[in-house]
N, CA and C atoms as a LAMMPS dump frame, in Angstrom:
ITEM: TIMESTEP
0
ITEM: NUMBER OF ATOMS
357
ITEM: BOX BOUNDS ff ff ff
-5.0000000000000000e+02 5.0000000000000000e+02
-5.0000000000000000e+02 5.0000000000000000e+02
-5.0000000000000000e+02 5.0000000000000000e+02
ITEM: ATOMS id mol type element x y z
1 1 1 N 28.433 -436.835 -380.689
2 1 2 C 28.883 -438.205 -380.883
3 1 3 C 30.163 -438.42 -380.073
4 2 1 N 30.165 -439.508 -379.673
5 2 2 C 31.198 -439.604 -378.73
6 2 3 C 32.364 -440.738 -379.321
7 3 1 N 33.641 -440.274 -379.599
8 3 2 C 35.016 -440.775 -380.229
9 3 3 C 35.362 -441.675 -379.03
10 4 1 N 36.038 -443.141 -379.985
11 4 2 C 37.079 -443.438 -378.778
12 4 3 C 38.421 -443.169 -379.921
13 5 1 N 39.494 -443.295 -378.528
14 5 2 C 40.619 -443.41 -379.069
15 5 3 C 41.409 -444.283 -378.31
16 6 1 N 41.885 -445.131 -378.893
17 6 2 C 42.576 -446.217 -378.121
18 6 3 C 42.847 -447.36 -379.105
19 7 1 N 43.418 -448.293 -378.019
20 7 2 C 43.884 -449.492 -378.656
21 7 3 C 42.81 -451.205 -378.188
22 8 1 N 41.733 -450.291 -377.147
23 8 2 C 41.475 -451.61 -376.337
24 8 3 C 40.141 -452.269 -377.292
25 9 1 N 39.941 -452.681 -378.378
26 9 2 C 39.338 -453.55 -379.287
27 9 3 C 40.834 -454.736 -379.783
28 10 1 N 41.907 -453.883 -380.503
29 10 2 C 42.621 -454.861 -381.027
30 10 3 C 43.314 -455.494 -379.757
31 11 1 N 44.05 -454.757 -378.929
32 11 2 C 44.402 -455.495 -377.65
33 11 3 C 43.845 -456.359 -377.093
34 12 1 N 42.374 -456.619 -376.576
35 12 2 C 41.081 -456.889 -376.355
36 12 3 C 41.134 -458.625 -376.97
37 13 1 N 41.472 -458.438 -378.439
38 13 2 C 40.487 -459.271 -379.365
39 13 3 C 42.261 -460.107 -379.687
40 14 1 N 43.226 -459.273 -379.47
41 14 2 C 44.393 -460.529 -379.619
42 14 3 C 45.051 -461.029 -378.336
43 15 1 N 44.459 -460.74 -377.438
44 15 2 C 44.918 -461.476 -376.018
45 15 3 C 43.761 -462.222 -375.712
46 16 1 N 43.03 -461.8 -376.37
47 16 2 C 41.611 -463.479 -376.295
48 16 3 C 42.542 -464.39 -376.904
49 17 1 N 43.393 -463.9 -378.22
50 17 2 C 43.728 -465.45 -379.068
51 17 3 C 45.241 -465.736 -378.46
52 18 1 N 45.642 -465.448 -377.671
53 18 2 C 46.654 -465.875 -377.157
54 18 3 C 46.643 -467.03 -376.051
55 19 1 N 47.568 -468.039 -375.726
56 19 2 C 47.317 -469.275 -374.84
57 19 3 C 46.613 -468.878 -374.022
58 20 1 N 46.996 -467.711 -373.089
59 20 2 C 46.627 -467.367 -371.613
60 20 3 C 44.884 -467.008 -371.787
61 21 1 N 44.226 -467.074 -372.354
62 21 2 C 42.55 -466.877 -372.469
63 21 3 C 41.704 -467.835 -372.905
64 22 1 N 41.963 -469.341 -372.682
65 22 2 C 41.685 -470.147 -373.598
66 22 3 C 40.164 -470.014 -372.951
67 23 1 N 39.456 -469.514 -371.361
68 23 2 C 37.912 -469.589 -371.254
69 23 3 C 37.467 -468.696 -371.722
70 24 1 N 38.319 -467.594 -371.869
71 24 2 C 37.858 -465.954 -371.973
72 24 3 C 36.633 -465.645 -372.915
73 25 1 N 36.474 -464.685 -372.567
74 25 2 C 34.7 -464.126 -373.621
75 25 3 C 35.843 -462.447 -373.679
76 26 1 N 35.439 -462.321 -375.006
77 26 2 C 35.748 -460.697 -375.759
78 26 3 C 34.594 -460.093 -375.471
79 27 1 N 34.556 -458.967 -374.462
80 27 2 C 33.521 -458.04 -374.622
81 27 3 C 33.767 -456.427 -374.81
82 28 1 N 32.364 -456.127 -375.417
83 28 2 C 32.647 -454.698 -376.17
84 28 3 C 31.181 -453.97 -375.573
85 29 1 N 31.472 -452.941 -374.951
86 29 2 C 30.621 -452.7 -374.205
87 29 3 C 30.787 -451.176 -374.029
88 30 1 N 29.37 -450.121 -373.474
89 30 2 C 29.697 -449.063 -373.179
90 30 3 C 29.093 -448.444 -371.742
91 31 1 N 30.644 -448.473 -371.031
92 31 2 C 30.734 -447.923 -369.644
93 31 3 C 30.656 -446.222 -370
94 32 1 N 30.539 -445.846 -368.809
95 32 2 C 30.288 -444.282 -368.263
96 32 3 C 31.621 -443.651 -368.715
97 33 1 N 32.085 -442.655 -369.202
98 33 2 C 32.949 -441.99 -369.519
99 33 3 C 33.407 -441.561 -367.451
100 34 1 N 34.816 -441.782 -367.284
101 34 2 C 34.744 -440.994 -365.686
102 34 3 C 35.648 -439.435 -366.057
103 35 1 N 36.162 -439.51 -367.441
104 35 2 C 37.204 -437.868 -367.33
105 35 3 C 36.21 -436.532 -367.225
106 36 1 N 36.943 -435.993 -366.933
107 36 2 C 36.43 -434.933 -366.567
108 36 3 C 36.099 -434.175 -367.904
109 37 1 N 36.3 -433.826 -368.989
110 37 2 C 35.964 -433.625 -370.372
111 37 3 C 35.023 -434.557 -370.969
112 38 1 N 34.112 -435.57 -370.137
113 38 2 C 33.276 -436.741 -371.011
114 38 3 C 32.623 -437.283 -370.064
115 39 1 N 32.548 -436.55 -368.929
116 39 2 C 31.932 -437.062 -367.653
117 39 3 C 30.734 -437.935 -367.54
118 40 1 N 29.89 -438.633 -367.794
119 40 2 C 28.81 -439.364 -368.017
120 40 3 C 28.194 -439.555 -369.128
121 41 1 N 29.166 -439.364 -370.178
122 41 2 C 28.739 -439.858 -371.861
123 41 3 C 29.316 -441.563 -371.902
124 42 1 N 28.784 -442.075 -372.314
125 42 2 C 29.007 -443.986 -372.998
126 42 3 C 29.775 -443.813 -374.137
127 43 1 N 30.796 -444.441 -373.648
128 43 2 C 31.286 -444.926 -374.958
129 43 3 C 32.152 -446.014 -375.23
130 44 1 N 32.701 -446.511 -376.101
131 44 2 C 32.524 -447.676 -376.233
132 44 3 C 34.023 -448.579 -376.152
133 45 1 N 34.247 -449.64 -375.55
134 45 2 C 35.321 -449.854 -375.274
135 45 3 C 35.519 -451.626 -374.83
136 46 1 N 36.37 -452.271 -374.803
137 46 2 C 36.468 -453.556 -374.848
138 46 3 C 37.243 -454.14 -373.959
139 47 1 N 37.302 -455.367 -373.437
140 47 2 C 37.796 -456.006 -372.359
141 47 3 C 37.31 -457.199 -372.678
142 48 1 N 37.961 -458.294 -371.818
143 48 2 C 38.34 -459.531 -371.767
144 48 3 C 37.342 -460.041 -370.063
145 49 1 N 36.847 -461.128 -370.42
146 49 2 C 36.465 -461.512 -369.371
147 49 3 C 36.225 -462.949 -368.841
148 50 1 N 36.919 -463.75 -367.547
149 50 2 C 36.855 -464.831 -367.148
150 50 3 C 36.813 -464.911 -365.781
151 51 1 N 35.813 -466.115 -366.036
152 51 2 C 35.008 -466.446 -364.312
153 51 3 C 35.259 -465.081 -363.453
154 52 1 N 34.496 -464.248 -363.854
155 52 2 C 34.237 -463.042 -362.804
156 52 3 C 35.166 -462.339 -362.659
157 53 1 N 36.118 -462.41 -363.57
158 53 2 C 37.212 -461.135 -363.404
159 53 3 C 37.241 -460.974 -365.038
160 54 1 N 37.399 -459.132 -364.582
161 54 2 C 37.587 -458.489 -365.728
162 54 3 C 38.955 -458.186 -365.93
163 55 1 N 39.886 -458.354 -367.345
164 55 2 C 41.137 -458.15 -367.689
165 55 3 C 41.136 -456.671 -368.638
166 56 1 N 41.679 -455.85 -368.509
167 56 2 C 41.924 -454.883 -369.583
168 56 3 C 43.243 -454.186 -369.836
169 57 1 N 43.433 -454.541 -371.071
170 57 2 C 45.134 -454.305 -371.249
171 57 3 C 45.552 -453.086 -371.914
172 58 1 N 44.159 -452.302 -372.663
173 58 2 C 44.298 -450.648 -373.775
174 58 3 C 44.984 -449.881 -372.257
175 59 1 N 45.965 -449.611 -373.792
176 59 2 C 46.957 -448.222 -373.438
177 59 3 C 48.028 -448.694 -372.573
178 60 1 N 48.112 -449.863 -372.644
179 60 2 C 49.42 -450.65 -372.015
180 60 3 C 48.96 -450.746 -370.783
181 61 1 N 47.79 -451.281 -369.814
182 61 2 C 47.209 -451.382 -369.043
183 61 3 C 47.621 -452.561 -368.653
184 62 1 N 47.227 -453.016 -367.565
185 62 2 C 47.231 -454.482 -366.916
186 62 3 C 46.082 -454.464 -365.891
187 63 1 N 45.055 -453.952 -366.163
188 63 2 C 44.004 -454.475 -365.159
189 63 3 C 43.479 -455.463 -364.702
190 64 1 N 43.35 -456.29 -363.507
191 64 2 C 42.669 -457.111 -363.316
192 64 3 C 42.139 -456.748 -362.412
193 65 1 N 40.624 -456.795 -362.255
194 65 2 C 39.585 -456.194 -361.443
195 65 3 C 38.342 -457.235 -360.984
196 66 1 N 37.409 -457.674 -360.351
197 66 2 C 36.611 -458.371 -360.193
198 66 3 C 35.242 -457.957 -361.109
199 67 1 N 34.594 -458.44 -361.791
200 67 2 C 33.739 -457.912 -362.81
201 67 3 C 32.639 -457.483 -362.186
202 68 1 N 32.224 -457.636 -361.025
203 68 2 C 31.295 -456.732 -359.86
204 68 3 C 31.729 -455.466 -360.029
205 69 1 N 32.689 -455.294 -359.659
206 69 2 C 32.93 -453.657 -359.004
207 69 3 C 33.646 -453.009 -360.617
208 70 1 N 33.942 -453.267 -361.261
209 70 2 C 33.989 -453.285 -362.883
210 70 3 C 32.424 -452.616 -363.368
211 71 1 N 31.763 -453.625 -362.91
212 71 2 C 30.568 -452.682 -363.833
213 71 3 C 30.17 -452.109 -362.768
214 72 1 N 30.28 -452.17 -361.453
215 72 2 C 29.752 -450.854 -360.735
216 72 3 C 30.313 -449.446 -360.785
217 73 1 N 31.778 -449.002 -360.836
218 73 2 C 32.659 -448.528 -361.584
219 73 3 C 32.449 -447.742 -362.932
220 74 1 N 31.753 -448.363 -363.742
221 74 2 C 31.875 -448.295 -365.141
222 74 3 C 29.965 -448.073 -365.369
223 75 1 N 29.447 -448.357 -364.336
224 75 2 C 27.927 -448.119 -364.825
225 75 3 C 27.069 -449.154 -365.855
226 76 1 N 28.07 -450.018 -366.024
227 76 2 C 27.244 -451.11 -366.515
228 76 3 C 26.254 -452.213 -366.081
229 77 1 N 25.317 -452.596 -367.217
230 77 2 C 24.758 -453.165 -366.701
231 77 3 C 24.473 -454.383 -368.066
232 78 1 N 23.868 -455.415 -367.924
233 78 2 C 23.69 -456.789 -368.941
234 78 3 C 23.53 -455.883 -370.694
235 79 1 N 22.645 -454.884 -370.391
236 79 2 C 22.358 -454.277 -371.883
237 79 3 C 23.033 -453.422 -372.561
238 80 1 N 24.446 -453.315 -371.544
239 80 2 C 25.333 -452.436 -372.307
240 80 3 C 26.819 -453.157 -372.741
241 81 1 N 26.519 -454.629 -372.948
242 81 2 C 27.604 -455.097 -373.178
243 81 3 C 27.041 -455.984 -374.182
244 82 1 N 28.256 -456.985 -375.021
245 82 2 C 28.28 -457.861 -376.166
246 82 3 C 29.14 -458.443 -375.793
247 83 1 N 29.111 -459.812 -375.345
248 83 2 C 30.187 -460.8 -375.025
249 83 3 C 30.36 -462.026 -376.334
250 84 1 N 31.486 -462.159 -376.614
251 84 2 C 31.628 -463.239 -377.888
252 84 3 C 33.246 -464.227 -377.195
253 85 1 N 32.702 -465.292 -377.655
254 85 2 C 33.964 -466.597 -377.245
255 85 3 C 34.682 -466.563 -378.265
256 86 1 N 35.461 -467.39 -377.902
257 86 2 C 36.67 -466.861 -378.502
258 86 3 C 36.734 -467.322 -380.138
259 87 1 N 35.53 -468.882 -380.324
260 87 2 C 35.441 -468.957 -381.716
261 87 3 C 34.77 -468.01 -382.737
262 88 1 N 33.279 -467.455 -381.283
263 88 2 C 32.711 -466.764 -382.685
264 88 3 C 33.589 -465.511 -382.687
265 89 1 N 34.655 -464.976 -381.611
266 89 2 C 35.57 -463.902 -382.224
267 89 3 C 36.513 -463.828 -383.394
268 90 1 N 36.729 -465.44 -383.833
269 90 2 C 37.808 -465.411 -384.174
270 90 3 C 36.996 -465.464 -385.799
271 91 1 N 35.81 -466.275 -385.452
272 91 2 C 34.894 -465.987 -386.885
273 91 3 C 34.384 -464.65 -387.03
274 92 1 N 34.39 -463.525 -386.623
275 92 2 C 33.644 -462.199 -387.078
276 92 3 C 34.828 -461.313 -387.412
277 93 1 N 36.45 -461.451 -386.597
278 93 2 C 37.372 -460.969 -387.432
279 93 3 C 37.472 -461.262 -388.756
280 94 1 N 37.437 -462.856 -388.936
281 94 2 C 38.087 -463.119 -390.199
282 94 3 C 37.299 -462.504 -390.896
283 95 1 N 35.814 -462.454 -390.718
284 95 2 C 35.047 -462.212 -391.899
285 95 3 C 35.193 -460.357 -391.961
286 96 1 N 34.905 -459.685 -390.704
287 96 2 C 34.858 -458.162 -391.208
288 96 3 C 36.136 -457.366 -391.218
289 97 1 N 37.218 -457.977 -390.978
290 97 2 C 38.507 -457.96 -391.142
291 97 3 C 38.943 -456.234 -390.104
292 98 1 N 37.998 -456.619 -388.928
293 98 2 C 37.99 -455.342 -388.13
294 98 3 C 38.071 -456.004 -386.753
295 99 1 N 38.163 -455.115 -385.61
296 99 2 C 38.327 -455.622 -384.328
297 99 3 C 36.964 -454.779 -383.946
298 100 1 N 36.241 -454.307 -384.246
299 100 2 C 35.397 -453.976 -383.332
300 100 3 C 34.92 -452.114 -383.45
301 101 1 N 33.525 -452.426 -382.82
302 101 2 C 32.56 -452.986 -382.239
303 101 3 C 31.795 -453.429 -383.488
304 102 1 N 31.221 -454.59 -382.828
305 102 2 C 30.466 -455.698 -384.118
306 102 3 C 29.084 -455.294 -384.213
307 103 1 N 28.661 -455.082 -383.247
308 103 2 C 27.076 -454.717 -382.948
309 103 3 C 26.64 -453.728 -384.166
310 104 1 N 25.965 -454.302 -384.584
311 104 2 C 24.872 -453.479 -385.754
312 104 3 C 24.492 -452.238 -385.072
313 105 1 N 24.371 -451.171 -386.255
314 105 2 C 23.976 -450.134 -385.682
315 105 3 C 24.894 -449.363 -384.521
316 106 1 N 26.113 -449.77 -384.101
317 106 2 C 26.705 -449.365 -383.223
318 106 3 C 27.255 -447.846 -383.04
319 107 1 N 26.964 -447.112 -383.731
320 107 2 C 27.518 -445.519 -383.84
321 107 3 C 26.271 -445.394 -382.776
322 108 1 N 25.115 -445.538 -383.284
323 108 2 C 23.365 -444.897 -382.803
324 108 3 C 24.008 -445.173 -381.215
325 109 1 N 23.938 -446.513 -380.984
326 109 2 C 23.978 -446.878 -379.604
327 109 3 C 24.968 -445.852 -378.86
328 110 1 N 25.874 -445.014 -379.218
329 110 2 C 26.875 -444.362 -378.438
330 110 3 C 25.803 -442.865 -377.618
331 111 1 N 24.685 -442.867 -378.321
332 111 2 C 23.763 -441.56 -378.545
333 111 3 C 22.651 -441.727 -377.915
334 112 1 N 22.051 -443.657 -377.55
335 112 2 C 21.126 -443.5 -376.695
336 112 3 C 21.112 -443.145 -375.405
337 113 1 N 20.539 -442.311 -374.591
338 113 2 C 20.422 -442.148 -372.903
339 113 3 C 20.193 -443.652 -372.409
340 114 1 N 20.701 -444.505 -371.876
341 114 2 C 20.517 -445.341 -371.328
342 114 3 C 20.564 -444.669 -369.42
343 115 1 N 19.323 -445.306 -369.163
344 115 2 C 19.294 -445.225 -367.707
345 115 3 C 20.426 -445.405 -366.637
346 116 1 N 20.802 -444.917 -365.891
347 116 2 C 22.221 -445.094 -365.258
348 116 3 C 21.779 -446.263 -364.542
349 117 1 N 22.699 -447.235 -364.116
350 117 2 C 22.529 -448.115 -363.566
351 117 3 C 22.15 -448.202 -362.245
352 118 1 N 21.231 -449.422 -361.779
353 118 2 C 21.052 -449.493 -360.049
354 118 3 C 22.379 -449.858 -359.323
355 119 1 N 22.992 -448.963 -358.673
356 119 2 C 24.156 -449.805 -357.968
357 119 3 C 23.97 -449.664 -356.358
């Protein structure tokens, strides 16, 4: 089973609600592990995303990247992500009083082989 450790769900999910994201989509998604201890295991991790650029701020980050080379990078592809706006984010906090990941069943998903992506 593959652990995260980090901050990038709550980071993620309160710089959506801040002025500066008012188009933004919260996504929670699982890219390719690149360390060398986790080398091509998925796991699961969150970012911010508007008109084609990806923002990611875990671990005191400031990424801004183009969301092309983001998921080429990261091995993603449409079925390994969950994008939510910023209302229904702000409705699935209140209610599960968690930042994430929302996706049902979401432990399993860390464990399926998903096909590596066409890049």
């Amino acid at each position: 089973m593959v652990r995260y450790y980090g901050d990038c769900f709550q980071v993620s999910a309160q710089r959506l609600m801040s002025p500066g994201f008012p188009d933004g989509l919260l996504v929670h998604g699982l890219p390719v592990n690149q360390s060398e201890e986790h080398a091509g295991k998925r796991y699961w991790h969150a970012w911010i995303e508007v008109n084609g650029t990806v923002y990611d701020f875990s671990r005191g980050k400031r990424l801004r990247i183009a969301k092309a080379e983001y998921y080429h990078l990261a091995q993603l592809t449409e079925k390994h992500v969950y994008r939510y706006d910023r209302e229904t984010a702000r409705s699935i906090l209140l209610r599960t009083e968690n930042y994430g990941p929302w996706v049902p069943g979401w432990r399993r998903l860390e464990e399926i082989k998903f096909p590596k992506a066409e890049v």
